[in-house]
Each structure stands twice: as C-alpha cells, then as structure tokens.
C-alpha positions, 0 to 999 in steps of 0.5 A: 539540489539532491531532490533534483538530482534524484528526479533526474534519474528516479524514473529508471528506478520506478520503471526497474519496479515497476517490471519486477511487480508484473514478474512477480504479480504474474508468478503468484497470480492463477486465473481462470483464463489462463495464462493470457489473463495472468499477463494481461493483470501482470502487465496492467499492474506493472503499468500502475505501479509506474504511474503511481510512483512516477507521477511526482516526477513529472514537471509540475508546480511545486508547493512553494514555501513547503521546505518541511514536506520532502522530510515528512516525506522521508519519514512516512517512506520509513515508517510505511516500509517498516510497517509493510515488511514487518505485516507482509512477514506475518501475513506471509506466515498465515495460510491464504486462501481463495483468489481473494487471500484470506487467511484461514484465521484470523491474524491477532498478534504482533500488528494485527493486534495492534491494527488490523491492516498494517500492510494497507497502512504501511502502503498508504504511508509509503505512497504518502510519503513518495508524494510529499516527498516530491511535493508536487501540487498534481501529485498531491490531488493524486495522493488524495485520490489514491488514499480514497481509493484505499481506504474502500479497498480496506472496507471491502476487504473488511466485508469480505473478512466480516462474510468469512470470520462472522461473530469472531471478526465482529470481536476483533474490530471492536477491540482493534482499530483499523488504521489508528491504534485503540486505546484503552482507558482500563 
C-alpha cells in the first residue's frame, strides 16, 4: 500500500531530477562546439536520467512471491547514497582534468583505498536498489543491462587511468580491488 502510493507520484519527483541533472550537467559541461553542444548533452542526460529511474514505475508484471526485494531495495538505496556522496566528497577534493576528469594523481585514501571506484559502486547500488525496490520484471531485464553497461564504462576508465598513471596505477590495482574489497592473508 505505501510502495503504491509512492508510485502514484514518484514520477514527478524523477522528472524534478531529471531536470536539475541537465542544470547541472550543462553549468560543468565545456564542449568544443559551444554552448549548443552543452545543451544538447545537457538535454540527453536529463532525458536518461528520467528513463532510468522511471522505468520501474511503468505498469509492468511484478515478481510475484518476492516480498523481501523492496527491503533489499532500501537497503542498497542506502548503501550506494552512502558510498556515492562519501567518494564524490574526496573525488571533489582532487584536481580534475582534461574533458575526461582524471585527477592529477592518484586517489589512494579513504575509499579509494579501499576500492578503486566507490563512486561507480555506489551508482550501481542505487540503481540496484531503485530497481528491486520497484521489483518490476522489465525492470530488472533493465538493471542487467544497465549494470553490463557500467561495469565497461568502469574498464575504460580504468584504460584511461592505466594510459595516464602507468606503473603506479598497475600497483594500486594490484593491491585494491575494483568493486569488492581485497583481502589480505598477511
């Protein structure tokens, strides 16, 4: 009754987002061609960001018997908003540069020293979590997708890092795992 409730309206709030993400995408965004160009992208990501988030709330077949993934749901919601604000905050902090948003060194503490894409993590877990929460069978042939599709961005920006950093980057893989933290038996 409360999920259903939600729903009803939910769509207005993703659209809310969706918006502010083009305002903001658009203010940070400095294309070659202009300020056309930084709309256009501006526009296409706001566009995303609503089909992302509102896919679930389509009339669509339910997992039936599934009481636990709207809990789950919550949960990896949490965890992700968590991970995502706490390694935007130190990513934030690096100098960026380049279209691309390298930092000019490599981000080895708090997070990153834990796992070398909290941010990436922290967006799959939210996605992760907006989906189950919905439990929507379309929706979760979506969210594999989705995280397919995430998991190669994180490679090449992984290449881009290795192109960058070289030897040091090499080092820092070795020793911190991508999305699951390493463990050592030392």
């Amino acid at each position: 009754m409360f999920f259903e409730a939600i729903r009803n309206q939910a769509w207005i709030i993703v659209l809310i987002f969706a918006v502010m993400t083009g305002i903001a995408t658009f203010k940070h965004l400095k294309f070659k061609g202009g300020v056309g160009q930084s709309i256009g992208w501006s526009l296409i990501r706001g566009l995303l960001f609503f089909l992302l988030f509102y896919i679930p709330l389509f009339n669509q077949p339910k997992i039936s018997g599934a009481s636990a993934l709207p809990t789950v749901g919550v949960v990896f919601l949490v965890l992700g908003a968590i991970l995502f604000a706490v390694g935007s905050k130190q990513l934030v902090r690096a100098e960026l540069q380049g279209i691309k948003g390298i930092p000019k060194k490599i981000i080895t503490t708090g997070l990153y020293s834990i796992i070398r894409h909290p941010v990436n993590l922290g967006l799959m877990l939210i996605f992760s979590g907006w989906y189950l929460l919905w439990s929507g069978i379309y929706a979760l042939y979506f969210l594999a997708v989705f995280l397919v599709v995430f998991v190669f961005e994180t490679f090449w920006e992984e290449r881009n890092l290795e192109k960058e950093f070289g030897e040091e980057y090499t080092q820092y893989k070795r020793h911190v795992g991508m999305f699951i933290p390493r463990i050592r038996l030392s």
